[in-house]
RODO-2510 file (C-alpha; in nm, 4 decimals, decimal comma):
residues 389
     n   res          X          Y          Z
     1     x     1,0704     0,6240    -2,2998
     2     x     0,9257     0,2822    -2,3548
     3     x     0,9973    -0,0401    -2,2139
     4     x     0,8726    -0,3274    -2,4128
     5     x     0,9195    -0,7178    -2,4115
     6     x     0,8448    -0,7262    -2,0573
     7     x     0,6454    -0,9398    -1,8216
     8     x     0,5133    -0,6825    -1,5941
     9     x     0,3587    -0,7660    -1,2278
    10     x     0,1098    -0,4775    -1,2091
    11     x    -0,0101    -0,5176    -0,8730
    12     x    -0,3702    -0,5063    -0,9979
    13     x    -0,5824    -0,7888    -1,0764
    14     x    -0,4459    -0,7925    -1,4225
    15     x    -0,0379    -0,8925    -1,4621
    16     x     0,0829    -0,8955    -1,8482
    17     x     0,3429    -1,1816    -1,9639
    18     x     0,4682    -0,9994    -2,2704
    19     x     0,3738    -0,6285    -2,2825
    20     x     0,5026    -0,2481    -2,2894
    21     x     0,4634     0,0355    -2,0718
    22     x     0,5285     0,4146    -2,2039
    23     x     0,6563     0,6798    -2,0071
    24     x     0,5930     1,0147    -2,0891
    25     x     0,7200     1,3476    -1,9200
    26     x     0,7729     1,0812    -1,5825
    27     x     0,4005     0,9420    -1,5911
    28     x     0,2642     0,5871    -1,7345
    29     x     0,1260     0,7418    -2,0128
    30     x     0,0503     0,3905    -2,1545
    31     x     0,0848     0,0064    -2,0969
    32     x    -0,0333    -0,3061    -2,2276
    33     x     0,0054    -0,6561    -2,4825
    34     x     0,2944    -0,5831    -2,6792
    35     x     0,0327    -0,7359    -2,9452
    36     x    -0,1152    -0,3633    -2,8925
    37     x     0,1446    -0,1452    -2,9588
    38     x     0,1195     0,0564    -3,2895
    39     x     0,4924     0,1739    -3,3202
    40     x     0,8262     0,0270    -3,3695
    41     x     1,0355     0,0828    -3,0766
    42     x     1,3630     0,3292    -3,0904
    43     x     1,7454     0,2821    -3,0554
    44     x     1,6795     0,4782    -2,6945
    45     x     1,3786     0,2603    -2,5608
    46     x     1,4895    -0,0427    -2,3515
    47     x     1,4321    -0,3959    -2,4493
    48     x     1,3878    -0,5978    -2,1474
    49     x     1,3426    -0,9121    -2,3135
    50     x     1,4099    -1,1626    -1,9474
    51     x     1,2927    -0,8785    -1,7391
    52     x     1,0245    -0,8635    -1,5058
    53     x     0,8808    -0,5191    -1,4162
    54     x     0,7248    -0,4260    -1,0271
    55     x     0,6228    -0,1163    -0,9419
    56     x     0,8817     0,0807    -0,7087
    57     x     0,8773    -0,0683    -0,3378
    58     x     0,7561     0,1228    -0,0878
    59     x     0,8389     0,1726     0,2946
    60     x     0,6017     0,2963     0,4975
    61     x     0,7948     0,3806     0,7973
    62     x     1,1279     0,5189     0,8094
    63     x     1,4069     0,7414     0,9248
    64     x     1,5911     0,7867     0,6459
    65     x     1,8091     1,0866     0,6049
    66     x     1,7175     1,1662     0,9819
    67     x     2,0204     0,9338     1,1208
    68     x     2,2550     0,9963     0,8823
    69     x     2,4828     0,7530     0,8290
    70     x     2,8485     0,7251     0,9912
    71     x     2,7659     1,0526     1,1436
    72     x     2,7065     1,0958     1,5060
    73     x     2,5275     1,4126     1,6957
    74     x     2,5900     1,6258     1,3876
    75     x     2,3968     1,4180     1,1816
    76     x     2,1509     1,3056     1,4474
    77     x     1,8154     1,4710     1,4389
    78     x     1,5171     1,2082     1,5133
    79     x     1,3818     1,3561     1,8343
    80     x     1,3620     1,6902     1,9823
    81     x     1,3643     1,5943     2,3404
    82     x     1,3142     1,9164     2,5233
    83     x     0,9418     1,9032     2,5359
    84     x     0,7229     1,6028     2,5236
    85     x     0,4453     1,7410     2,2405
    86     x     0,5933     1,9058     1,9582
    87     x     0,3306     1,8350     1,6528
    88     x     0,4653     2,1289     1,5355
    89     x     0,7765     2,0228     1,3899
    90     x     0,7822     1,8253     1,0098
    91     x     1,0400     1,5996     0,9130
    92     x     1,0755     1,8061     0,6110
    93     x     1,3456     2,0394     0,8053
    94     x     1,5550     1,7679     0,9471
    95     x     1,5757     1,5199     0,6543
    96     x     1,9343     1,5181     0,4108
    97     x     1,8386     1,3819     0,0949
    98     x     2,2361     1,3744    -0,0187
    99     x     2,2349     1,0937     0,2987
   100     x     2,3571     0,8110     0,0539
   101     x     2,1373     0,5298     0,2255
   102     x     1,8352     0,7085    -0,0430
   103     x     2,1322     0,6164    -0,3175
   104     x     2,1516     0,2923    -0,1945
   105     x     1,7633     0,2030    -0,1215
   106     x     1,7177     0,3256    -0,4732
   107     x     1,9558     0,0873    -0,5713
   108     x     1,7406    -0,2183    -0,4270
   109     x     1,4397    -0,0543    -0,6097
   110     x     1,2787     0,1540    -0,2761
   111     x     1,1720     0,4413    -0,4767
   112     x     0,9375     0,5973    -0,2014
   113     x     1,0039     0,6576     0,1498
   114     x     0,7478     0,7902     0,4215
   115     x     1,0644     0,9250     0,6800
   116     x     1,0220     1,1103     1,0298
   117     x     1,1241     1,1928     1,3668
   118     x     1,1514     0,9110     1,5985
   119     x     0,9310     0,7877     1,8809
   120     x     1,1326     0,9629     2,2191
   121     x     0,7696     1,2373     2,1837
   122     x     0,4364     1,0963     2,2839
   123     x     0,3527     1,3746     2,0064
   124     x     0,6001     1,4301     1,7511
   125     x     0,5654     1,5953     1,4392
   126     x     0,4774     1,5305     1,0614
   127     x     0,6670     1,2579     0,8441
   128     x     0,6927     1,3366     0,4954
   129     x     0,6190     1,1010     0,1489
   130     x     0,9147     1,1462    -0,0728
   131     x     1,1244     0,9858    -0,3509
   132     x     1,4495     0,8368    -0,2807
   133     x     1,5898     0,9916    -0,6174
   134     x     1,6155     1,3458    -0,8018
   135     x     1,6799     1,6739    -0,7162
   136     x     1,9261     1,7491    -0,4011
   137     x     1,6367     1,9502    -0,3135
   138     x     1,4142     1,7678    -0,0821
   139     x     1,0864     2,0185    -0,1855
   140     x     1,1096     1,8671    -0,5422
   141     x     1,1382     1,4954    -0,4572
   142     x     0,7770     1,5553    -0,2011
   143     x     0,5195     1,3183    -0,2658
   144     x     0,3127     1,4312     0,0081
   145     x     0,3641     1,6567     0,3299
   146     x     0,2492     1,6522     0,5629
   147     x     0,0963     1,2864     0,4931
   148     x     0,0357     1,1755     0,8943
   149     x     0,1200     1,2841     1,2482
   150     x     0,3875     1,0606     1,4467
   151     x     0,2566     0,9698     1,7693
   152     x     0,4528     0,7126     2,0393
   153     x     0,3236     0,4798     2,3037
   154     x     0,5138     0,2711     2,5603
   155     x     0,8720     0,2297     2,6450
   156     x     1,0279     0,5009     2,4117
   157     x     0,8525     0,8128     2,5838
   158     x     0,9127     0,6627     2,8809
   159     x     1,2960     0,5815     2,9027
   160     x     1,3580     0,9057     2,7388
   161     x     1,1910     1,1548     3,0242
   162     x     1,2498     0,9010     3,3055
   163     x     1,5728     1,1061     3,4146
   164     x     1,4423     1,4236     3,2781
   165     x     1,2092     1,5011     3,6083
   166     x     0,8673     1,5783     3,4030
   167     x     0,6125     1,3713     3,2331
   168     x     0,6110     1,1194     3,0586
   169     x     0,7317     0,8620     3,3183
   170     x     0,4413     0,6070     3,2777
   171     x     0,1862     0,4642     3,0369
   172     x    -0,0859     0,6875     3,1350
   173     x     0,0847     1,0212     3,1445
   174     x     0,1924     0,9679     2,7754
   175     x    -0,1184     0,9127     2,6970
   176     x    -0,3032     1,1996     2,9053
   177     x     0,0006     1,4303     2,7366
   178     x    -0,1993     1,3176     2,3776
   179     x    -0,5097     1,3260     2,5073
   180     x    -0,4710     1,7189     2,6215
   181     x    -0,2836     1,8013     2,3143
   182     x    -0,5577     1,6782     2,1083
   183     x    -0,8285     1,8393     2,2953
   184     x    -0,6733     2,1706     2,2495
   185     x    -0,6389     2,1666     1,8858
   186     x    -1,0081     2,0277     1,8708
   187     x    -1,1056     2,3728     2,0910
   188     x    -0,9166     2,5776     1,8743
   189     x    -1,0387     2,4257     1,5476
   190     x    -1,4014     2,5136     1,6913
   191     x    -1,3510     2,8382     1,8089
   192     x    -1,1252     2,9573     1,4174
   193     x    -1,4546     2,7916     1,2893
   194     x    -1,6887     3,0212     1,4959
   195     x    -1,4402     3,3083     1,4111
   196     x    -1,4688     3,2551     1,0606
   197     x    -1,8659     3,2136     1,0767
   198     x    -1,8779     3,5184     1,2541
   199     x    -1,7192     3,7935     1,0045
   200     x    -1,9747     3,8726     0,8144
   201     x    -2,1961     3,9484     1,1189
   202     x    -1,8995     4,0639     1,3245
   203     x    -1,6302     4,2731     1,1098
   204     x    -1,4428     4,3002     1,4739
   205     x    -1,4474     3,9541     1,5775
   206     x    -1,0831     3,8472     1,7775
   207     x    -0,9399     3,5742     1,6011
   208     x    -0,7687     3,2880     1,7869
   209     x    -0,4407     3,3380     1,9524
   210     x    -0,1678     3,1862     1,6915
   211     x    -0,1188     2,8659     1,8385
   212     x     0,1455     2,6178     1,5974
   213     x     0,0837     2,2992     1,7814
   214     x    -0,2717     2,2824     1,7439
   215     x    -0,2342     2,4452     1,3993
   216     x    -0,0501     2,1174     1,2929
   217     x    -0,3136     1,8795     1,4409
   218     x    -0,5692     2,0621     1,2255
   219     x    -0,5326     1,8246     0,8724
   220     x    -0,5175     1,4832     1,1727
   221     x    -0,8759     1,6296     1,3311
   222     x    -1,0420     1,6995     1,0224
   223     x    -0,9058     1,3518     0,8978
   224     x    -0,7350     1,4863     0,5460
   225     x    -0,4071     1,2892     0,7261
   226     x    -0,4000     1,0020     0,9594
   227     x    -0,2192     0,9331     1,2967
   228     x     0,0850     0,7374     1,3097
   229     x     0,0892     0,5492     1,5856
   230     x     0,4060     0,4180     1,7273
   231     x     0,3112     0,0387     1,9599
   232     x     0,4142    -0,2543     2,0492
   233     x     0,2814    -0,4181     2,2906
   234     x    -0,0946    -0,5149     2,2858
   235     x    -0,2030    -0,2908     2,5563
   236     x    -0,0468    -0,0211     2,3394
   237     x    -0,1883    -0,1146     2,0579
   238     x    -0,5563    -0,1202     2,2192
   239     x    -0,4634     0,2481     2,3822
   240     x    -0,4009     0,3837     2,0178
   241     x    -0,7432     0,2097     1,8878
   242     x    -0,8870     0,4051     2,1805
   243     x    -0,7181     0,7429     2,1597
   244     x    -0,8366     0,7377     1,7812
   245     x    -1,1788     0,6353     1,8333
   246     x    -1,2244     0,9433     2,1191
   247     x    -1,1544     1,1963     1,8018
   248     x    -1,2542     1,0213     1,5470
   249     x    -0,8989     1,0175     1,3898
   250     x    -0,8011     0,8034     1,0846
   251     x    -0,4873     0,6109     1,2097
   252     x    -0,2228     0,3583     1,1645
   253     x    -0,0568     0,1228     1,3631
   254     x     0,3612     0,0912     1,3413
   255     x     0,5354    -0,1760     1,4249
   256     x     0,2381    -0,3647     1,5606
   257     x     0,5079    -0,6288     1,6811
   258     x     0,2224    -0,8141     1,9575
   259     x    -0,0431    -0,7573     1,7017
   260     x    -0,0562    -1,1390     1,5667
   261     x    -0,1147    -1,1945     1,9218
   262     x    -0,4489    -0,9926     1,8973
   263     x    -0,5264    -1,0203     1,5407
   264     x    -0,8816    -1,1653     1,6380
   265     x    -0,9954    -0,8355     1,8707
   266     x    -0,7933    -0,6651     1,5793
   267     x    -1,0170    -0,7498     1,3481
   268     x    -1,3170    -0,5868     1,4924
   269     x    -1,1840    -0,1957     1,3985
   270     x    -1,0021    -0,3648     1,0472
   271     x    -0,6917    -0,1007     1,1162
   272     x    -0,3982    -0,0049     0,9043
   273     x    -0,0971    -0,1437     1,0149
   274     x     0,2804    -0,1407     0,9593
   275     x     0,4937    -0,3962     1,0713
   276     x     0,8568    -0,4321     1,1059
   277     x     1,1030    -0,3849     1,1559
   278     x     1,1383    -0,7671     1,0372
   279     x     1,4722    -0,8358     1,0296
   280     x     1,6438    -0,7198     1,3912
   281     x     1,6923    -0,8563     1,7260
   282     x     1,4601    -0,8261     2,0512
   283     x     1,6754    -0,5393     2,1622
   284     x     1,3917    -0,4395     2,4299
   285     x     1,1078    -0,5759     2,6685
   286     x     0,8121    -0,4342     2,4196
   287     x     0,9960    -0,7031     2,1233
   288     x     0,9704    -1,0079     2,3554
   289     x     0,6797    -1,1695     2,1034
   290     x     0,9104    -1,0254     1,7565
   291     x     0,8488    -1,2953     1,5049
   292     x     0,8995    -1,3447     1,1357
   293     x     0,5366    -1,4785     1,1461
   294     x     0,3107    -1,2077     1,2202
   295     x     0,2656    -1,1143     0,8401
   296     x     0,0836    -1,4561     0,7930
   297     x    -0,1254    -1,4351     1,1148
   298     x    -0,2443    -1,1002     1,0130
   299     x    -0,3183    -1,1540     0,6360
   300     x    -0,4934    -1,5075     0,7514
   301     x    -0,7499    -1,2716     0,9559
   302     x    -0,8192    -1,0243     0,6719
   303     x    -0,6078    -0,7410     0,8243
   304     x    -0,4223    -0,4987     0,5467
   305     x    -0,0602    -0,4474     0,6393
   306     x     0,2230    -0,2835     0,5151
   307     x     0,6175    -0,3759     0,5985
   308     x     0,8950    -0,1445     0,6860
   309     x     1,2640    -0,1305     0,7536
   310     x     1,2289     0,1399     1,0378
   311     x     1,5827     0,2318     0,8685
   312     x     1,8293     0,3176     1,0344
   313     x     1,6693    -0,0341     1,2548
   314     x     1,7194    -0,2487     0,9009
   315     x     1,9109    -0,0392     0,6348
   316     x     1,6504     0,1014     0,3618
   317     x     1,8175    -0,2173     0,0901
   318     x     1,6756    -0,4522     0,2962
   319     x     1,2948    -0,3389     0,2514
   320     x     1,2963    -0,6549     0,0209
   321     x     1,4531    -0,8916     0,2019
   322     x     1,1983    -0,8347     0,4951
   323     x     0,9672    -0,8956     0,2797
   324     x     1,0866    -1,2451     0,2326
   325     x     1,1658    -1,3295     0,5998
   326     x     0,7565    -1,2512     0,6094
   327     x     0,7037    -1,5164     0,3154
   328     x     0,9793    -1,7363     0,5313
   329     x     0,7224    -1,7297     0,8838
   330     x     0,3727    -1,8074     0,6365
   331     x     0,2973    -1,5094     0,4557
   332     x     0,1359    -1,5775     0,0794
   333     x     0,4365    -1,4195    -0,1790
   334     x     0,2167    -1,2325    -0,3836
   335     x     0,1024    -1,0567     0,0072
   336     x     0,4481    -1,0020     0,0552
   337     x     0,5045    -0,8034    -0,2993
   338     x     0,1766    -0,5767    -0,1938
   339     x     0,3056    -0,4995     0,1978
   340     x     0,5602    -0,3149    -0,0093
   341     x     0,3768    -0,1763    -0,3249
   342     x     0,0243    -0,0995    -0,3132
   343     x    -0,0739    -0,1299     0,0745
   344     x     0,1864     0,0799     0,2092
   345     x     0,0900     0,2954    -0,1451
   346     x    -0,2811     0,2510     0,0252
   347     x    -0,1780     0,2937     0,4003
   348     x     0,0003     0,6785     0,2872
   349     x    -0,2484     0,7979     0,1189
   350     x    -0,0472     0,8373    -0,2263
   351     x    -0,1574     0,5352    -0,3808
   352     x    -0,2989     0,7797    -0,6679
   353     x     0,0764     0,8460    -0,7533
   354     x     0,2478     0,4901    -0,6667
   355     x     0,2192     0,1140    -0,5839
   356     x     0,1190     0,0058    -0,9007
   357     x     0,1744     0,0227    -1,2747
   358     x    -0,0669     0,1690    -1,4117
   359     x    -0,1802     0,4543    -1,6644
   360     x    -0,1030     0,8033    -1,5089
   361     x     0,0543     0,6763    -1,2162
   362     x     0,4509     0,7927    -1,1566
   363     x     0,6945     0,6310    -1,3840
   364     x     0,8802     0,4172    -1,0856
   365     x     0,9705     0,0761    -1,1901
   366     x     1,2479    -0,1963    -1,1292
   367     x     1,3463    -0,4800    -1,3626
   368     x     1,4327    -0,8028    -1,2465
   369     x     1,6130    -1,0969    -1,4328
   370     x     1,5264    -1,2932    -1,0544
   371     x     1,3031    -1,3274    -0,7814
   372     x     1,3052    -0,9234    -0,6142
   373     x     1,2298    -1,0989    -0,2625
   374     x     1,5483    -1,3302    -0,2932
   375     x     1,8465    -1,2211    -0,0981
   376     x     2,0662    -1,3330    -0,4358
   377     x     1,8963    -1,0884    -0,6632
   378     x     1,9739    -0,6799    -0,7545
   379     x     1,7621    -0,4781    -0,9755
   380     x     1,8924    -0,4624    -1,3368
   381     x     1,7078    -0,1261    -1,3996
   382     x     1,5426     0,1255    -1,1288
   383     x     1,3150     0,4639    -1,2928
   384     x     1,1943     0,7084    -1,0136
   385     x     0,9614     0,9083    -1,2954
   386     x     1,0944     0,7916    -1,5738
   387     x     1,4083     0,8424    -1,5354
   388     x     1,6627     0,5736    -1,4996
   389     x     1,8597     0,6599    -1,1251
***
């Protein structure tokens, strides 16, 4: 499929004001000038003469097919609130990808999604990169999974086991409740290493007891995936910086919502971050500082952010429009088009797949006729790998 008399916003350091891009078997297979391109279009390619192409938009934090909309405990499976460390569980068992808000964030041009549990767990599972479009089978629409490890600080952990009579009930056990999680999967990780140095001295070594929680903090210790840290507050953020820094963890800060209040001690450890959601009330005591302006205050200190929805928080549509409420408190426009292309793209790890237009990256792309970010406009044309959804 090509797509040709387009101006297309690349997301690189190179955007193109008349050009082309190919699609082949759902990857870029070419782009460029339309000046360069040696064959006459067919009755089946699109000419989107007007049209502006982005790359697919991105959120970086969500719970998308987790609370599934209009449904109440039947479709409700965010947290599993029987036990305070569960890295064990992946969000690849409890999302529905027939939940029609991925029909209508596709719609908007949110092609992928990272989704998860929710934040009741100070430890609680692995979210999952997918597509918002294609097969009814979630395992073909995977990006990347496990791609991080949800983790939650302050109030959530805390209002959920205050009336449960065990820990968490304060700050500190949540994070001693990490802390010892953590240290057992580093001990087991060092004793299946000294297991597996051992066989070809030792033919009858014992292997480690089976143990699935530490076996899922495995890819976070050896850094292949990062930590997701759920904070707001400053003092949470700070105890996430620390936690990662005592296991050398790569690791991302979500919502972030006091972080413009800290960007300058942010900016000595240069972290990921994820903010939003943008546009929502201060529903609790942690979103007392919530402003539309911490985009600009972070990108004015040199700190690399993505934005989310934190659907169900802001319904997935809105991913652009929260982008614009960022431009709307100071943030540069062209920031706001990365925080949900190539940063989150970046932040995810998947940015060899998506978050820009380029050669041999995924086929996702939305025309517009108008400005994506303005609350007026709708996608003329969304492709999740080529193909039009």
């Amino acid at each position: 499929m090509l797509i040709y008399n387009v101006r297309i916003v690349t997301m690189t350091d190179k955007d193109i004001e008349k050009g082309y891009i190919d699609i082949k078997e759902g990857k870029i297979a070419d782009l460029g000038e339309m000046s360069q391109l040696s064959y006459t279009p067919g009755e089946n390619d699109i000419n989107a003469n007007g049209m502006t192409a982005y790359p697919g938009f991105i959120d970086c934090h969500t719970h998308i097919g987790v609370w599934e909309d209009g449904l109440g405990f039947e479709g409700d499976d965010g947290n599993e609130e029987t036990d305070p460390a569960t890295p064990q569980l992946r969000a690849v068992d409890m999302i529905n990808p027939m939940d029609r808000c991925f029909t209508e964030g596709a719609m908007a041009g949110v092609t992928t999604v990272i989704s998860g549990m929710g934040s009741a767990n100070p430890i609680g599972g692995t979210f999952v990169a997918m597509k918002t479009a294609g097969s009814k089978r979630i395992d073909k629409r995977i990006i990347m999974d496990p791609c991080c490890v949800k983790f939650a600080l302050g109030e959530n952990p805390k209002t959920v086991y205050k009336d449960k009579d065990t820990a968490p009930i304060t700050r500190m056990a949540t994070a001693a409740i990490i802390r010892e999680q953590l240290y057992k999967a580093k001990r087991y990780l060092e004793d299946m290493i000294e297991y597996e140095a051992s066989l070809n001295a030792d033919e009858d070594a014992d292997r480690p007891e089976y143990d699935a929680k530490c076996e899922a903090l495995i890819p976070l210790l050896k850094r292949e995936i990062p930590a997701h840290f759920h904070c707001h507050r400053a003092d949470d953020i700070f105890t996430a910086v620390r936690i990662a820094k005592e296991f050398n963890l790569k690791y991302v800060l979500i919502h972030a919502t006091e972080s413009h209040l800290i960007a300058d001690e942010l900016k000595e450890d240069n972290p990921d971050i994820v903010i939003g959601p943008i546009l929502c009330d201060r529903s609790k005591p942690e979103l007392k500082y919530h402003t539309i302006k911490t985009g600009g205050i972070l990108n004015a200190e040199g700190l690399k952010f993505a934005i989310c929805t934190d659907h169900p928080v802001v319904p997935e549509q809105y991913l652009p429009l929260s982008a614009a409420l960022c431009v709307k408190g100071g943030l540069d426009y062209k920031e706001a088009l990365k925080a949900i292309t190539i940063y989150p793209a970046e932040i995810a790890g998947i940015s060899h797949r998506v978050g820009t237009i380029e050669k041999g990256k995924d086929g996702d792309i939305v025309l517009f006729k108008d400005d994506p970010l303005s609350a007026l406009s709708q996608p003329c044309m969304v492709f999740i790998e080529g193909k039009r959804v």
